[in-house]
N, C-alpha and C positions, 0 to 999 in steps of 0.2 A: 733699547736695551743692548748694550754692547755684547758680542758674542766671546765668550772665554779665550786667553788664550793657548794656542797649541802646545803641546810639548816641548821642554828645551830643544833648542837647535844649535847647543854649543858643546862643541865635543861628541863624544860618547856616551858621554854621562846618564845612566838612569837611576829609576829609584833602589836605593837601599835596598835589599831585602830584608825582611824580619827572620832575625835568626829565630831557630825550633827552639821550643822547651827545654829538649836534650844540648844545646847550645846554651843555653840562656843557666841553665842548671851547672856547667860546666865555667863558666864565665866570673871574675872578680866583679867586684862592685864596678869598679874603675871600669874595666872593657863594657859592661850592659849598659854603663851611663853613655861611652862613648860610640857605642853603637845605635842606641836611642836617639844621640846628640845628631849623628849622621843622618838618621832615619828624619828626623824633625828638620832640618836643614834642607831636604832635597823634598820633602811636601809642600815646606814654604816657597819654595824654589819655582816648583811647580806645582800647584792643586788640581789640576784637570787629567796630568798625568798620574798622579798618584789615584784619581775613582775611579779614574778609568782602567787603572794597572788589578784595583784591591776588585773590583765589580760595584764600587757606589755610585754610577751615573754610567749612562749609555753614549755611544758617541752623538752625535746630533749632526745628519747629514747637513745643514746649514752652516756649521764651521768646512766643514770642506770646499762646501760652496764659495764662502769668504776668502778660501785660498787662493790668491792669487799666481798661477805658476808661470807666470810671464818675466818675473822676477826673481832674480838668486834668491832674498828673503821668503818669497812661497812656496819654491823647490825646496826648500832644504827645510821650510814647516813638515811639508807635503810627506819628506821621506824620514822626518823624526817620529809624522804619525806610521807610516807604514810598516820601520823600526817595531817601535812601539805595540803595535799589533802582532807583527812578527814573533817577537818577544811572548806578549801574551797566547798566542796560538802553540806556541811549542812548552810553555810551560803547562799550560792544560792540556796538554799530547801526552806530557809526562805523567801530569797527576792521573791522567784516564788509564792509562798504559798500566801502572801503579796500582791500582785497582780493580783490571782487569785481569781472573783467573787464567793460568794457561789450561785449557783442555785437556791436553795430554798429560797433564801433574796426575792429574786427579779422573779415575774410571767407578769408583764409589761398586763398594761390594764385588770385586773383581772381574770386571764384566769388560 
């Protein structure tokens, strides 16, 4: 069973994000089609990056293993997953952050 492969390693390039409702609500036919078109083009592109980006699949410490970093082509796997992660750790930093109350807003019944 061949193991997936990594993340693009060309460019900067990551996945599309999905515009909000309040974007998508705002949007022509024309822009949601070609924002979708975008979104569908960079899953194709890559599908290991895209479950891995949305949370449908965990990474599998045995691609890492597969990596070869002895070679330009493994380094620069190596540092599209770490990208990659990167990316996903500060975007869930935000959504937490986002979600978390500040203490100080709020003392409830003046106290």
């Amino acid at each position: 069973m061949a193991l997936p492969t990594p993340p693009s390693t060309e460019g900067n390039e990551s996945l599309t994000p999905l515009p909000t409702f309040e974007q998508m609500d705002a949007m022509t036919h024309e822009q949601l089609a070609e924002a979708l078109a975008q979104l569908a083009e960079s899953v194709i592109a890559n599908p290991l990056e895209y479950k891995l980006s949305y949370g449908l699949e965990t990474l599998d410490p045995k691609l890492l293993d597969a990596i070869d970093v002895s070679t330009p082509e493994g380094r620069r796997k190596l540092a599209a997953l770490l990208k990659m992660l990167a990316r996903l750790a500060m975007r869930s930093k935000t959504q937490y952050l986002a979600a978390v109350k500040d203490p100080a807003q709020e003392k409830g019944r003046g106290r």
